[in-house]
C-alpha positions as CSV (number, residue, x, y, z in Angstrom):
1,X,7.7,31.0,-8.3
2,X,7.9,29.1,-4.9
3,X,10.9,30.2,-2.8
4,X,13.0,28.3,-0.7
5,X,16.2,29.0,1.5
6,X,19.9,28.7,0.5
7,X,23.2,28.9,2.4
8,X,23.4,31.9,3.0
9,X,19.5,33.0,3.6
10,X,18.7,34.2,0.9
11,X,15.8,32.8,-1.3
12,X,15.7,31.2,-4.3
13,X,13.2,30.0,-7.0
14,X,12.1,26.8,-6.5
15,X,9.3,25.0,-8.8
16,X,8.8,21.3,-8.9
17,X,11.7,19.4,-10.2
18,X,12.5,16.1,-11.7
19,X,13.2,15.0,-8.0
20,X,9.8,15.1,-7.6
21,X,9.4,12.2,-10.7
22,X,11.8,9.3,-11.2
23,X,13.5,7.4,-14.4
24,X,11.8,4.8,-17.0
25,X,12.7,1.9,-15.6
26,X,13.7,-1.7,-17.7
27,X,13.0,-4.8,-15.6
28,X,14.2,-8.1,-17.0
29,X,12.9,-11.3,-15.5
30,X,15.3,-14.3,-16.0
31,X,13.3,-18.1,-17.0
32,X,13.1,-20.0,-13.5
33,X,14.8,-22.9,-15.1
34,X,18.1,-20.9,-16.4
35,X,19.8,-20.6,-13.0
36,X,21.7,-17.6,-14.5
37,X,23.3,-14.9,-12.4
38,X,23.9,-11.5,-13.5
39,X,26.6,-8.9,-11.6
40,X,27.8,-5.8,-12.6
41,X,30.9,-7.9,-14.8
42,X,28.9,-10.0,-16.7
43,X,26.4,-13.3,-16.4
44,X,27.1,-16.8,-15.9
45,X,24.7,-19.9,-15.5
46,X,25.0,-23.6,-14.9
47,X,24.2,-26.3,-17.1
48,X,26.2,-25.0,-19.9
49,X,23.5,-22.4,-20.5
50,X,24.4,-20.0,-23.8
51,X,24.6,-16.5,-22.0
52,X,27.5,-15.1,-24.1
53,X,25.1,-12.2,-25.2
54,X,23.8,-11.3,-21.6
55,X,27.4,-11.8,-20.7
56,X,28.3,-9.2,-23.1
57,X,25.2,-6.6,-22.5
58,X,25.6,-7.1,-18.0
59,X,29.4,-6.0,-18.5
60,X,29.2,-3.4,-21.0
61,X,30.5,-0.1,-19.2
62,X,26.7,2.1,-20.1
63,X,25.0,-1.3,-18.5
64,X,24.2,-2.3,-14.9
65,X,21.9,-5.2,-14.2
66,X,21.7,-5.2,-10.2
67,X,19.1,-7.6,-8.6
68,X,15.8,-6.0,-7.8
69,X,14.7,-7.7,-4.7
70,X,18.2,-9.3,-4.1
71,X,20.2,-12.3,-5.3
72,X,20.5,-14.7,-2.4
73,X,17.4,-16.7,-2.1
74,X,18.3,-17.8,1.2
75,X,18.9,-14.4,2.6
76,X,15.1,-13.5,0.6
77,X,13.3,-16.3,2.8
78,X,15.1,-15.0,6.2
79,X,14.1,-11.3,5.7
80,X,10.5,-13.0,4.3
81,X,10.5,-14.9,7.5
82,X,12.0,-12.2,9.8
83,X,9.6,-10.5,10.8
84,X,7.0,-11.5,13.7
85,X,4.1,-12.8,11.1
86,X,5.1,-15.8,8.6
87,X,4.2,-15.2,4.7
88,X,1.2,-15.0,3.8
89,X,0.9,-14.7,0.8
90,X,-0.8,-16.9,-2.6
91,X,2.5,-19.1,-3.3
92,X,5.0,-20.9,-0.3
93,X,7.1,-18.2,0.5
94,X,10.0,-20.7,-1.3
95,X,8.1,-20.4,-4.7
96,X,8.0,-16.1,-3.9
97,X,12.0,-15.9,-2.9
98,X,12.8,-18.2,-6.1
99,X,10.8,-15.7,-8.7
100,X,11.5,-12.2,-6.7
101,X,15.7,-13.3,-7.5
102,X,14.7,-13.4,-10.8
103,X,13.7,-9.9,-11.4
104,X,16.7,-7.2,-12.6
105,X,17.1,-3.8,-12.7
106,X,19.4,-2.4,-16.2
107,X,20.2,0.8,-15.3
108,X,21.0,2.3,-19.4
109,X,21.4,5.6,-21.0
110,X,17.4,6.2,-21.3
111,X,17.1,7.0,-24.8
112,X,18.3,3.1,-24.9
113,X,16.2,1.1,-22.8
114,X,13.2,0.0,-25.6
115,X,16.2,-1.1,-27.4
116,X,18.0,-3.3,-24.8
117,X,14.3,-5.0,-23.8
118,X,13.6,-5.8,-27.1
119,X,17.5,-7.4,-27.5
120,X,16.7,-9.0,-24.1
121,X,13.3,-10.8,-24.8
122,X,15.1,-12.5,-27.6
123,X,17.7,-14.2,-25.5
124,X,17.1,-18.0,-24.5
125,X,17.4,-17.1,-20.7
126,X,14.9,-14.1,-20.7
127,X,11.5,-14.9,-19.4
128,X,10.3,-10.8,-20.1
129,X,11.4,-7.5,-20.2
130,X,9.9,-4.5,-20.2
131,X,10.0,-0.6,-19.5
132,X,8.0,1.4,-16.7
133,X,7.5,4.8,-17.7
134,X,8.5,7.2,-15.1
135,X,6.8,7.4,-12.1
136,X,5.2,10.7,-10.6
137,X,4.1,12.2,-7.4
138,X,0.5,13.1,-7.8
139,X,0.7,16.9,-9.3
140,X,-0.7,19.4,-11.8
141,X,-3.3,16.7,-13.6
142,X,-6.7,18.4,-15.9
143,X,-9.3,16.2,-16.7
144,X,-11.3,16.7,-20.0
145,X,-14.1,16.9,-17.8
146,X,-12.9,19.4,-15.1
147,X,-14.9,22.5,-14.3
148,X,-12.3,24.3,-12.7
149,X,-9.4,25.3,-13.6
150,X,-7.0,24.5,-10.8
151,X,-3.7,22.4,-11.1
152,X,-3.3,20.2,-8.5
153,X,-0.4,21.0,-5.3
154,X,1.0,23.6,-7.5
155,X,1.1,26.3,-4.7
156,X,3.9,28.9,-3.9
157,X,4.9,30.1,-0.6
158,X,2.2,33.4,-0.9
159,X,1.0,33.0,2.7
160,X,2.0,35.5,5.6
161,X,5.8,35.6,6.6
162,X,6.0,33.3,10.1
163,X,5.6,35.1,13.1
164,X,7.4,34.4,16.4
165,X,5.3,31.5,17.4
166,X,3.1,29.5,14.8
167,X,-0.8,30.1,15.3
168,X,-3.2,27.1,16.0
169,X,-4.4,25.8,13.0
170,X,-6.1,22.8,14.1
171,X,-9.4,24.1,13.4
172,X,-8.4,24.5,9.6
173,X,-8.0,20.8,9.8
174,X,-11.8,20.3,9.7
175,X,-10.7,16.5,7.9
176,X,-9.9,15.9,11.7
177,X,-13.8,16.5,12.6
178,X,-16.6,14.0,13.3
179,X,-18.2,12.0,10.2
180,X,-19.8,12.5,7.8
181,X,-17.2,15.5,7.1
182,X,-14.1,14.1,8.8
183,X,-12.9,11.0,10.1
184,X,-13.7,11.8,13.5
185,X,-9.8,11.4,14.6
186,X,-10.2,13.6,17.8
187,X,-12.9,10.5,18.9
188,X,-9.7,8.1,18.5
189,X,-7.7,10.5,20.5
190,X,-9.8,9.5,23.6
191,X,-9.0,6.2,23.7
192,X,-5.8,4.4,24.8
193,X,-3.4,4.1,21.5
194,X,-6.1,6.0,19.9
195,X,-2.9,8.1,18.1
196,X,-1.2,5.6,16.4
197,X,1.1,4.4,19.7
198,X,3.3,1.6,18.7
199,X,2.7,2.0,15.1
200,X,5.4,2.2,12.7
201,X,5.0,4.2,9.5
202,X,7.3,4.3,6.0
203,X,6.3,6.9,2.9
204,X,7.5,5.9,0.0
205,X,8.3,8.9,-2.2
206,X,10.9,11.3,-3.1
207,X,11.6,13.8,-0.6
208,X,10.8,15.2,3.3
209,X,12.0,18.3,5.2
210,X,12.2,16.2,8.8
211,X,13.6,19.4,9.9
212,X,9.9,21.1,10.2
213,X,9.1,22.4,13.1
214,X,5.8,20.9,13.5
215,X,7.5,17.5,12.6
216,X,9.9,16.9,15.2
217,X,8.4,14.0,17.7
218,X,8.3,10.5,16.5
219,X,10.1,11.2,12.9
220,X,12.4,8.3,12.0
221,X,13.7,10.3,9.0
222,X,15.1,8.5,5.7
223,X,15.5,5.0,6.4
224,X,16.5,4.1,2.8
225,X,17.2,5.5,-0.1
226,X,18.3,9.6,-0.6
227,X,16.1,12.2,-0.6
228,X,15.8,14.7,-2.5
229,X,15.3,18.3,-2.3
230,X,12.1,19.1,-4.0
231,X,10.0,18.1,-0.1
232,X,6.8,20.3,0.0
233,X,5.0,17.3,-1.2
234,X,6.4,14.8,1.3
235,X,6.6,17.5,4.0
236,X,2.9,17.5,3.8
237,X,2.5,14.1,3.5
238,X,3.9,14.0,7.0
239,X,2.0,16.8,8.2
240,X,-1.4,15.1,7.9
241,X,0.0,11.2,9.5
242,X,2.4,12.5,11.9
243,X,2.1,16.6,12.7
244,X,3.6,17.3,16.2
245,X,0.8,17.2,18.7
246,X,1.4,21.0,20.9
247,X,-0.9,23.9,20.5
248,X,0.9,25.6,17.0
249,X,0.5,24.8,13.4
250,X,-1.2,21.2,12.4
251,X,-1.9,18.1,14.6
252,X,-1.4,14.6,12.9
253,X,-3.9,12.0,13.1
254,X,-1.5,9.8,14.3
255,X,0.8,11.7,16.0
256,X,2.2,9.4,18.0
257,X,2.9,7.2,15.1
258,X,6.3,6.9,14.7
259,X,7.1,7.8,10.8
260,X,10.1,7.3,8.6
261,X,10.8,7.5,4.9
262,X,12.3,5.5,1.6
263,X,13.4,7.5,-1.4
264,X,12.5,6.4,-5.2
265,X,15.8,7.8,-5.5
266,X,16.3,4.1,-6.2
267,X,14.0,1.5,-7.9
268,X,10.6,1.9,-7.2
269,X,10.1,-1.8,-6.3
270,X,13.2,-2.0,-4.4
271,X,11.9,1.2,-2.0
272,X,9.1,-0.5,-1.4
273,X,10.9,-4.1,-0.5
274,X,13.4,-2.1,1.7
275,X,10.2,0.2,3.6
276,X,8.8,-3.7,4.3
277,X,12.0,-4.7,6.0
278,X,11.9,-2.3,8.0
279,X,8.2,-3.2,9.0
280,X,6.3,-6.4,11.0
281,X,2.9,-7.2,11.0
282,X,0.4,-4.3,11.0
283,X,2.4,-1.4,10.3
284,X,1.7,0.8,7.3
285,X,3.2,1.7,3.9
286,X,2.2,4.9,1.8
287,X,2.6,4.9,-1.5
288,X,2.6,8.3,-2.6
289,X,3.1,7.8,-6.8
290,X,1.5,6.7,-9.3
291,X,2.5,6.4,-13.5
292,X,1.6,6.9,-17.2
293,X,-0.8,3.7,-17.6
294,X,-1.9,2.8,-21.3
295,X,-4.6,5.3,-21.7
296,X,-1.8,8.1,-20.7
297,X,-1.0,11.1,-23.4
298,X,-3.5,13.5,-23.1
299,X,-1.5,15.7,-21.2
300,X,-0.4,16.7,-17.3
301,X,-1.1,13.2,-16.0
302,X,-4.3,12.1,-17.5
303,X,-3.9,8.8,-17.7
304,X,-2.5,8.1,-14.6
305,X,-2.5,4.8,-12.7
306,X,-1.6,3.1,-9.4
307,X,1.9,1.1,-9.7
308,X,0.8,-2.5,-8.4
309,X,-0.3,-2.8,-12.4
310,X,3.5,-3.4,-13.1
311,X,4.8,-6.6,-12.1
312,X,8.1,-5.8,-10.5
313,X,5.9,-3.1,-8.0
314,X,2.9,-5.8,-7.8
315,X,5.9,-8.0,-6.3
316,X,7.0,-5.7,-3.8
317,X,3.6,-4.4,-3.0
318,X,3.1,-8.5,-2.1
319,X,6.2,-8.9,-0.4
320,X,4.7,-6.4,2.1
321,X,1.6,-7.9,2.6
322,X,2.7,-11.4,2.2
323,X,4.7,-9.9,5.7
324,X,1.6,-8.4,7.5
325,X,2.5,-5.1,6.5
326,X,-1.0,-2.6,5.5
327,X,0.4,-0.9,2.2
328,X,-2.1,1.9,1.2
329,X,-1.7,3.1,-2.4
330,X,-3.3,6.1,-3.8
331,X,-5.3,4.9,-6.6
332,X,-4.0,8.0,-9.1
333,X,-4.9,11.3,-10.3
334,X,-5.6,10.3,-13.6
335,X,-9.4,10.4,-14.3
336,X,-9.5,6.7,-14.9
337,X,-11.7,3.7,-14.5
338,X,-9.7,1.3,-13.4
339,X,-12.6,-1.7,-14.3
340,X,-11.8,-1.1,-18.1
341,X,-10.7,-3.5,-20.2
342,X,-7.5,-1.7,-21.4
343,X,-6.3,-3.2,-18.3
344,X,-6.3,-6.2,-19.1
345,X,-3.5,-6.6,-21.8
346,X,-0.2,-6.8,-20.5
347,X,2.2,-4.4,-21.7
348,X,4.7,-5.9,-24.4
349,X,7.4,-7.9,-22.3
350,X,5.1,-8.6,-19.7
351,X,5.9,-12.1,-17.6
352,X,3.2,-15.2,-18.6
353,X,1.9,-15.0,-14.9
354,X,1.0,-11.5,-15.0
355,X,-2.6,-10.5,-14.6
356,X,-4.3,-7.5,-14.4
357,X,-4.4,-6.8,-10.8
358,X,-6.8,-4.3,-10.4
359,X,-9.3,-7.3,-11.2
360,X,-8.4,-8.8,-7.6
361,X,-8.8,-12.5,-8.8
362,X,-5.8,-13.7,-10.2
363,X,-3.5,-11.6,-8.8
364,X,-4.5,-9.0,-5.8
365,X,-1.5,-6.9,-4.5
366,X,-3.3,-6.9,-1.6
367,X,-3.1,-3.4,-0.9
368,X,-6.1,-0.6,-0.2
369,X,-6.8,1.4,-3.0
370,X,-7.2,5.3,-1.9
371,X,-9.2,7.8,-4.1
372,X,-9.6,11.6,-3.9
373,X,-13.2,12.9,-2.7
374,X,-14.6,16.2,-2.2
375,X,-14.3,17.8,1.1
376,X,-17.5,19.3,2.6
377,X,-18.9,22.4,0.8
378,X,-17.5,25.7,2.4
379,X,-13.9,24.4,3.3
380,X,-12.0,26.9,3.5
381,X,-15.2,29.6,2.3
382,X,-14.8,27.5,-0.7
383,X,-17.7,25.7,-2.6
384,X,-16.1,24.6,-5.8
385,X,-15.7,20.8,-5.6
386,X,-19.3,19.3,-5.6
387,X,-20.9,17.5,-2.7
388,X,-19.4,16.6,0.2
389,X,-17.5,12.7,-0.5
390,X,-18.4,12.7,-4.2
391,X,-15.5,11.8,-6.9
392,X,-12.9,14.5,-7.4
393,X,-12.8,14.5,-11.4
394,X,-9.3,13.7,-11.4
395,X,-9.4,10.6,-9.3
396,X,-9.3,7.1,-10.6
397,X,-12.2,4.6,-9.3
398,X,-13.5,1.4,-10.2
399,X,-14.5,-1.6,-8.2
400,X,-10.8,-2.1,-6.8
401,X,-10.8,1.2,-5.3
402,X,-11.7,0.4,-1.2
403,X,-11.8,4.1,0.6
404,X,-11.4,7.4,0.2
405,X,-9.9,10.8,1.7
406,X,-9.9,14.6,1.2
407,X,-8.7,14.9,-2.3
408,X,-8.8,18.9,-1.8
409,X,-8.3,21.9,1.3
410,X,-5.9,19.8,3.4
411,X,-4.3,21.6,5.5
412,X,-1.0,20.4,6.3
413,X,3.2,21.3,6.7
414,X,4.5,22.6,3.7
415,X,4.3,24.6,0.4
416,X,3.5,28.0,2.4
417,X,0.6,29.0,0.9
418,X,-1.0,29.5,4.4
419,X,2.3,30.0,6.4
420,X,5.4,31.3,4.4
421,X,8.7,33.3,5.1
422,X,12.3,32.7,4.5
423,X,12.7,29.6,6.4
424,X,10.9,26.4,5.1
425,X,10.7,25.0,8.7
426,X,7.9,27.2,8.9
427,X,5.6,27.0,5.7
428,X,2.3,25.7,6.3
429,X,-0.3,24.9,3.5
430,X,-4.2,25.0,2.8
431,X,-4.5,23.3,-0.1
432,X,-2.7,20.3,-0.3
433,X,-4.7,18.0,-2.8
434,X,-5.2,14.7,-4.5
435,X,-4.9,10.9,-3.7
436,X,-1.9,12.5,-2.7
437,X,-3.4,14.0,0.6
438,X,-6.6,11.4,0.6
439,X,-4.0,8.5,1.4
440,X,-2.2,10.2,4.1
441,X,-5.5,10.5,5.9
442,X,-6.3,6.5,5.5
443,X,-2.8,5.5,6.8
444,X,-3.3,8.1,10.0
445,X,-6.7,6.2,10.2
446,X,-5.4,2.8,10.1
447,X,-2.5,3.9,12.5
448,X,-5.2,4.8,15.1
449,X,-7.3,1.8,15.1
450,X,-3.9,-0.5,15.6
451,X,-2.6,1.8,18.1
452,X,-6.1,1.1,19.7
453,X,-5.8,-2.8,18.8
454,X,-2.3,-3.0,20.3
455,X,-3.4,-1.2,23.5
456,X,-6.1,-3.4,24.4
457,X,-4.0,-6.4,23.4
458,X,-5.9,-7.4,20.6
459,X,-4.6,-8.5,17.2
460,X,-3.8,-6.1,14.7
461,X,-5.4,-5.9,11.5
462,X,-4.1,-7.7,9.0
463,X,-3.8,-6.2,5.2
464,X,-7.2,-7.9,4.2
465,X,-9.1,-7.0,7.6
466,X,-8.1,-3.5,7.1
467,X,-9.6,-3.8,3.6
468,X,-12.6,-5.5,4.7
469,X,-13.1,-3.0,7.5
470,X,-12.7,0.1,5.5
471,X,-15.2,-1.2,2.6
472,X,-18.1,-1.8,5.8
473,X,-17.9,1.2,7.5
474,X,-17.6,5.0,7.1
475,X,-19.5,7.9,5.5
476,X,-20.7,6.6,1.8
477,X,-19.6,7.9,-1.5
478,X,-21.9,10.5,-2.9
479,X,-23.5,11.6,-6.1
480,X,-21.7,14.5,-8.6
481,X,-23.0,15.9,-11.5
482,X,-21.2,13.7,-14.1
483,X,-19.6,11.6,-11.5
484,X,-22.1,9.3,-10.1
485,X,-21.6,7.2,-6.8
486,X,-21.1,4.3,-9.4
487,X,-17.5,5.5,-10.2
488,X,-16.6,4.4,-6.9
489,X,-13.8,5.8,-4.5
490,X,-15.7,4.3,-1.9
491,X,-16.5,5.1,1.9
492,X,-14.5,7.8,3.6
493,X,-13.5,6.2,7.2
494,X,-15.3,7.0,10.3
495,X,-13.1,6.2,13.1
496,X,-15.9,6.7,15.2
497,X,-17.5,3.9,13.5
498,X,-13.9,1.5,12.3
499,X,-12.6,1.1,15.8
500,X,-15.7,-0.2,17.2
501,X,-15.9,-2.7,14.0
502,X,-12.2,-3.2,14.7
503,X,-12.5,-4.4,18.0
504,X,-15.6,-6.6,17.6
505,X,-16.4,-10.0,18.4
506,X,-18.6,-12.8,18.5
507,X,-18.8,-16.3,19.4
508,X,-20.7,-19.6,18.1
509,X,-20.6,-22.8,17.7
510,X,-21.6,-25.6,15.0
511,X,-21.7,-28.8,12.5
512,X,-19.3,-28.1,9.3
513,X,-19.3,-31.4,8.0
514,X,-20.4,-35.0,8.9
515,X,-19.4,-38.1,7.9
516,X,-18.1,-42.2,8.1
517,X,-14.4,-43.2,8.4
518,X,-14.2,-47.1,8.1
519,X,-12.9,-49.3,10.5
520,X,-9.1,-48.9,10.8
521,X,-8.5,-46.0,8.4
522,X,-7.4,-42.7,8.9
523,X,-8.9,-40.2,6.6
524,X,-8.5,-36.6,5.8
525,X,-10.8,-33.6,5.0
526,X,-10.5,-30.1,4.6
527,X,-12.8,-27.0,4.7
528,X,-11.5,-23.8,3.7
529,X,-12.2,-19.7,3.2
530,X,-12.5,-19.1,6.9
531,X,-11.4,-15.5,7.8
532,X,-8.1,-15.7,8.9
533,X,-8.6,-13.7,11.8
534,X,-11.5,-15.5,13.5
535,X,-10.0,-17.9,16.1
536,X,-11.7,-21.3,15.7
537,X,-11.3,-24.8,17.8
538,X,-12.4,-28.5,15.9
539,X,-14.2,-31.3,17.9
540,X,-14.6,-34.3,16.1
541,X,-18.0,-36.4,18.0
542,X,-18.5,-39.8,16.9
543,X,-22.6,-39.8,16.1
544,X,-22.5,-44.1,16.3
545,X,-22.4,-45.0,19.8
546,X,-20.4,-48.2,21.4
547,X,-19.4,-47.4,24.6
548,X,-16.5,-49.1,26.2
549,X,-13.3,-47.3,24.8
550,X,-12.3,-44.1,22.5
551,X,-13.6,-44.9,19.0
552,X,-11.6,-41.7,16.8
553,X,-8.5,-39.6,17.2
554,X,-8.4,-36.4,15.4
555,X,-5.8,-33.7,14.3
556,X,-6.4,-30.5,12.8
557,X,-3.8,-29.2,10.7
558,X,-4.0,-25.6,9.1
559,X,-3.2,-23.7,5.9
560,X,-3.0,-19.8,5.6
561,X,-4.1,-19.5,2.0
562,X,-4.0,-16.3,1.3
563,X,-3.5,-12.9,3.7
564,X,-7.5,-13.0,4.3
565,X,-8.6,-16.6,4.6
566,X,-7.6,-20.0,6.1
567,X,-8.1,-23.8,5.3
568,X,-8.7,-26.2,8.2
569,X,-7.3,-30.0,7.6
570,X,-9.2,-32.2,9.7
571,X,-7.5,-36.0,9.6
572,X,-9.5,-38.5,11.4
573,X,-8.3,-41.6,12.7
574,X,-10.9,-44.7,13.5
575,X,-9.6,-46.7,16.3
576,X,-12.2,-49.5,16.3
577,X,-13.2,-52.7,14.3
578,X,-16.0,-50.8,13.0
579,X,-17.2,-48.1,10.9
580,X,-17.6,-44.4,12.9
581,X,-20.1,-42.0,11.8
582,X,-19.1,-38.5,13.4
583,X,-19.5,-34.8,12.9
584,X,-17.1,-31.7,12.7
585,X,-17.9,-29.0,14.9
586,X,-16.4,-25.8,15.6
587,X,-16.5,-23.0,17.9
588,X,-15.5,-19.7,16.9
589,X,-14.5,-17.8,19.9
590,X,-13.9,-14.8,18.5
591,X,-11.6,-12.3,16.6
């Protein structure tokens, strides 16, 4: 059993509780050309749309359908707007507001939710509904294959009580150490904003102990949402990002990051919307959950697999991005290879649109993908995990998968299985495990290189650069008996090597296109898939000579296509009685 204060001192058992997991959740998507509105008395829509039945389910006194992402479209586009990058995303940010007031949240006695989605999808003015199995923080999870037999941040407080001061335990944080073992975070502490400075952070999850004493600089505390009071796993979720940096206990990686928290004490989708209000462009989300996929049921949390492959979450994972917000999700503790095909079929009530996201083609969330690899061999005086980087057999992989962290022996705030004693405030941990500690470390990663970024005035990485950044650098993936480099988790970061790639540039110049615009005309190309983050200039030469006055006028207009690329439209205008034959140059000047 895993004590924890009371009132009055004394302690009390405390295992993990259902705080620490949310609700099934039903999610019903209204058809974009219903124009029905649903509030907590009942549903109404124009056109003389039948919705006497939704009418009768929305004010039934066990039934609340609340908007998931809000109702006012307007309001949608101002907070999408808000912020200091425009949307970004794959649709005009009208298109996004119009479908994200569509989604609804029917909060129902559970045993009645399969029910009420099946009632829904036959309605006229339903586009889909469907149910979300409860989410979960990353805990307690076998794999068939597993050689040993060790649940997963299950500890109790065993550790020695607190003494007066806190030791040092920075050198127990060996995940803080040059590559290829760590990610070489005391190298980013020598530079300028090398700790995260001017870097906001939100994790998303259930519950925090702010209170800690190594967590008491640069904590924004819970920002939305209630949290709960099952916090050992949040507490050392903080720990690793955000640790105080003095000379007791743990140091962050980015400890001068300044972190805050949403609760799932609400919707899952509408935490993560609210964590990217409270964001702009290049600050961080963790997503620190993950839930029962399809190939779920074989106990613990086999089976397990990151949200974004629900649509409502996929939304709100996008909303973020679509902002400039980096949202790192940990891929999930469920042994699964995310390139399977199972993934492919949409779960019954599924929207039209929906695509299995994990295939990054017709739908990418956008967000890096975080699984759990083996620390080096002697953590700890431990050598039970395999080789250094390989694939922790409870982590998920697969081609989506872009990084990965110490899935095992982080030391970190909480639990007190290092630290322990009466007070919480004081508990320290040396085991902290799964994609739940390797995505702590990526955020703290990413924090560093923007605090560099935003020191030297540079741009910050946007959600696509980080991705691209991550997947070219760092120590590689290695081979485990059973779990080849093929099941990838990918690199794990090497700040010693990212910020360098970070804050590269180059320059060049040349000939994209050439070709003839008739006399008179005004013509129009376009040339797309340039890196959004390269800044390029057009010049438009004419290649026929006739002297005597100007013979084109040009203007370059531009589309951001996606969060990663851009599209150059180059209209040309010929301002003689002839035929011009020109060329398009550019000149990148850098990034």
């Amino acid at each position: 059993m895993s004590p924890s204060s009371n009132d009055n001192g004394t302690s009390r058992p405390q295992r993990r509780s259902d705080e620490a997991r949310g609700r099934p959740e039903l999610i019903a998507i209204v058809k974009p050309d219903a124009a029905v509105r649903i509030t907590p008395s009942g549903a109404v829509a124009d056109h003389g749309v039948d919705v006497g039945r939704l009418h009768e389910l929305a004010a039934a006194s066990d039934i609340t359908m609340t908007p998931l992402f809000g109702a006012d479209e307007a309001r949608l586009l101002a907070r999408m707007r808000g912020g200091p990058a425009a949307a970004l995303g794959r649709r005009p940010p009208e298109e996004t507001a119009s479908r994200l007031t569509r989604f609804y949240h029917v909060d129902a006695p559970e045993d009645r939710l399969a029910e009420l989605a099946a009632e829904l999808l036959t309605l006229d003015v339903i586009d889909s509904a469907y149910v979300k199995p409860a989410a979960e923080l990353a805990e307690a999870v076998r794999s068939p294959s597993a050689t040993v037999a060790e649940p997963i941040n299950d500890m109790a407080p065993t550790g020695p009580d607190a003494p007066p001061a806190t030791p040092d335990f920075t050198g127990r944080q060996t995940y803080l150490d040059p590559a290829p073992g760590g990610v070489d975070a005391r190298y980013a502490w020598t530079l300028p904003g090398g700790r995260g400075a001017g870097v906001r952070v939100v994790d998303c999850e259930w519950g925090w102990r702010f209170s800690h004493e190594d967590l008491l600089q640069n904590q924004g505390g819970v920002v939305a949402g209630a949290g709960g009071s099952d916090t050992n796993h949040g507490t050392a979720v903080l720990g690793e990002i955000s640790g105080d940096a003095n000379a007791s206990g743990i140091t962050g990686i980015a400890a001068d990051a300044v972190i805050s928290a949403s609760s799932f004490s609400q919707p899952t989708a509408t935490a993560i919307q609210a964590a990217a209000d409270r964001l702009g462009a290049g600050d961080v989300i963790l997503l620190e959950i993950h839930r029962p996929g399809p190939n779920s049921g074989g106990g613990g949390q086999q089976g397990f697999i990151a949200v974004e492959w629900w649509p409502d979450d996929y939304e709100a994972i996008r909303y973020a991005v679509d902002k400039g917000v980096i949202v790192v999700e940990a891929a999930g503790n469920g042994a699964e290879n995310l390139d399977d095909a199972t993934y492919d079929t949409p779960q019954p009530g599924f929207p039209s649109w929906w695509h299995n996201p994990f295939r990054r083609r017709e739908l990418d969330s956008g967000a890096v993908l975080v699984g759990a690899g083996a620390p080096p061999p002697g953590t700890h005086d431990r050598n039970v995990w395999g080789p250094d980087r390989s694939r922790l057999d409870f982590s998920n992989y697969g081609s989506c998968v872009d990084t990965q962290g110490w899935g095992r022996e982080v030391t970190s705030t909480g639990y007190g299985d290092l630290q322990a004693g009466s007070d919480p405030d004081f508990w320290y941990t040396d085991t902290f495990s799964g994609t739940s500690s390797a995505s702590p470390i990526v955020v703290g990663v990413l924090a560093c290189v923007q605090g560099v970024l935003r020191e030297q005035g540079r741009s910050l990485l946007s959600p696509a650069r980080a991705r691209e950044v991550l997947r070219a650098t760092g120590s590689p993936q290695q081979d485990a008996p059973g779990r080849p480099a093929t099941q990838r988790i990918g690199n794990r970061p090497d700040l010693r090597q990212l910020i360098p790639a970070a804050l590269a540039t180059a320059s060049w110049t040349g000939v994209q296109f050439r070709d003839t615009v008739a006399a008179g005309r005004t013509d129009s190309w376009f040339t797309h898939s340039w890196p959004a983050h390269w800044h390029v200039l057009w010049t438009v030469v004419p290649t026929s000579p006739q002297p005597g006055a100007p013979q084109l006028r040009w203007n370059v207009r531009v589309e951001r296509a996606n969060d990663a690329t851009a599209t150059y439209w180059i209209d040309v205008t010929n301002l003689v009685g002839d035929p011009v034959d020109f060329e398009a140059r550019y000149a990148v000047l850098g990034w």
